[in-house]
N, C-alpha and C positions, 0 to 999 in steps of 0.2 A: 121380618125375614129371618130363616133360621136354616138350620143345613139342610134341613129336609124340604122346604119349597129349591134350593139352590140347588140339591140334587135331581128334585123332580122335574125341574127346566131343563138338567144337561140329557134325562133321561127321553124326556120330547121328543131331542132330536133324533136319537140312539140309540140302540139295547148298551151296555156297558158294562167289564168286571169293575170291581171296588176299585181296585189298584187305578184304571184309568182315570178313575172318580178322584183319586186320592191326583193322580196328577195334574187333574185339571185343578183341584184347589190350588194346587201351590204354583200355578205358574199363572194360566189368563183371569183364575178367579182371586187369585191374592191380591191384587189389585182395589179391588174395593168388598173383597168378605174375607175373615177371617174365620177358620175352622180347625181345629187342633185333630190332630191324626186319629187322637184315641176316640172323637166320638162318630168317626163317619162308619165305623163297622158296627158300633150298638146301633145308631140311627138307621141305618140299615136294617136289619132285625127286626129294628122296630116298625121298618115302613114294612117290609111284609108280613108280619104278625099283622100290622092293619088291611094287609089287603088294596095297598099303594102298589108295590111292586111286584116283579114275581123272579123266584131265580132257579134260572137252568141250567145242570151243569154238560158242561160242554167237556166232553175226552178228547186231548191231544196225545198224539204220539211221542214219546219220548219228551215227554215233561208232562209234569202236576196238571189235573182237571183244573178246567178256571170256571166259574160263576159268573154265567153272562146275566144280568138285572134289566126288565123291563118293565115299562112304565105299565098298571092296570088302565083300564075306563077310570077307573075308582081316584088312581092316582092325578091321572091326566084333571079330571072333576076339580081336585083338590089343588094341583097348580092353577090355575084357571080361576078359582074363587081368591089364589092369595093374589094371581095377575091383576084382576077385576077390582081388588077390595082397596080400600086407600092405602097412599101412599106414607109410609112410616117416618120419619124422620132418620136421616142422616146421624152415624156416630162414630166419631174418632176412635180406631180400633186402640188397643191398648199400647204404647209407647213408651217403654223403659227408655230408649234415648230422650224422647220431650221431657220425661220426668223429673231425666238426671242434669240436661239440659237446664230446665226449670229454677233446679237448686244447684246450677253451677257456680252460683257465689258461695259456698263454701269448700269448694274446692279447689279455686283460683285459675287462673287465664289457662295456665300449658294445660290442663287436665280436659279443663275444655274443649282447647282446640284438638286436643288428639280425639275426643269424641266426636265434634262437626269432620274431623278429615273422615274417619270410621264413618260417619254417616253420609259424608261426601260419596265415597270409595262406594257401599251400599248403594246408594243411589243412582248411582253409574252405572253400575251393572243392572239392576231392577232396569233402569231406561233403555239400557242396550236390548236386553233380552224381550222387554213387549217392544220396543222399532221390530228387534227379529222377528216377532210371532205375529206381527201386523202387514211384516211385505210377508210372509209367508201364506196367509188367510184371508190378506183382504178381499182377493177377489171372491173366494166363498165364501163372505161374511156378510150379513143384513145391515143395513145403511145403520139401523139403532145399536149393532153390536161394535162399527165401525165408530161411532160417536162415541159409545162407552169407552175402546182401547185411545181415544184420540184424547178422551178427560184425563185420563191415567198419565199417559204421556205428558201433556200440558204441567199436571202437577207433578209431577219428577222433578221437569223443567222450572218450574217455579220455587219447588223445594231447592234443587242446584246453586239457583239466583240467589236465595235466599241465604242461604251456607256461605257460600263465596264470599257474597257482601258480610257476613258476620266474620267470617276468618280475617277478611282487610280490616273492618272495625277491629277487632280483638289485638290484631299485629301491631295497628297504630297504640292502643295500648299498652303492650307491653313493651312498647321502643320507647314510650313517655318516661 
């Protein structure tokens, strides 16, 4: 999986400018893909240099033209083959908190737990905000896209558990 089958999927459903593209990563697809701002506009580009997509600009009154992107045959083809083709393995996107986490014995207990509350507090919000985007779509949503937002959720909630119980470990610790 790469941005470009990830985009050709949101493309499926929708014609779309970049911009919506750009917010659908960072809200329902941050959840299990990770994609940095700077490569959705080359990949773009690049998918219609291929003959994936295709972009029309569209004139609005009293604001800037936008670029509405629609999926080709060609592109629809090429989601379809990554749909069809095997399924890849799962990867922990990158984690400067686990990292720092990781080597939190040379930093000792408070430095730690100010990182688990910070990750606490993160966490919170990330669960608040897909419950929000789950009663707001569930009814438009496909049983398979309702299970993906239901994983996500689960592991917040597991993550939560998991912090908590470290922050009560770590207290009893430093009350030792």
């Amino acid at each position: 999986m790469n941005s470009q089958d990830v985009i050709l999927g949101m493309l499926m459903k929708e014609a779309l400018t970049g911009y919506q593209i750009k917010q659908l990563l960072e809200t329902v697809f941050s959840n299990f893909y990770s994609s940095s701002y700077g490569t959705i506009y080359p990949t773009l580009a690049r998918m219609e240099k291929e003959g994936l997509i295709t972009k029309e600009n569209v004139l609005q009154d009293g604001k800037p033209n936008k670029n509405v992107l629609n999926i080709t045959p060609k592109g629809r083809d090429c989601f379809n083959a990554y749909l069809l083709g095997p399924l890849e393995g799962d990867s922990i996107r990158k984690s400067d908190f686990m990292m720092r986490l990781y080597f939190g014995e040379f930093v000792g207990y408070d430095k730690v737990m100010i990182w688990l509350k910070q990750a606490q507090e993160e966490s919170h919000t990330k669960l608040d905000q897909l419950l929000d985007q789950y009663s707001l779509y569930k009814d438009e949503m496909h049983p398979a896209q309702i299970i993906c937002i239901q994983i996500g959720i689960e592991e917040y909630k597991a993550k939560l558990t998991t912090i908590a119980e470290g922050l009560v470990s770590l207290e009893k610790l430093v009350q030792e």
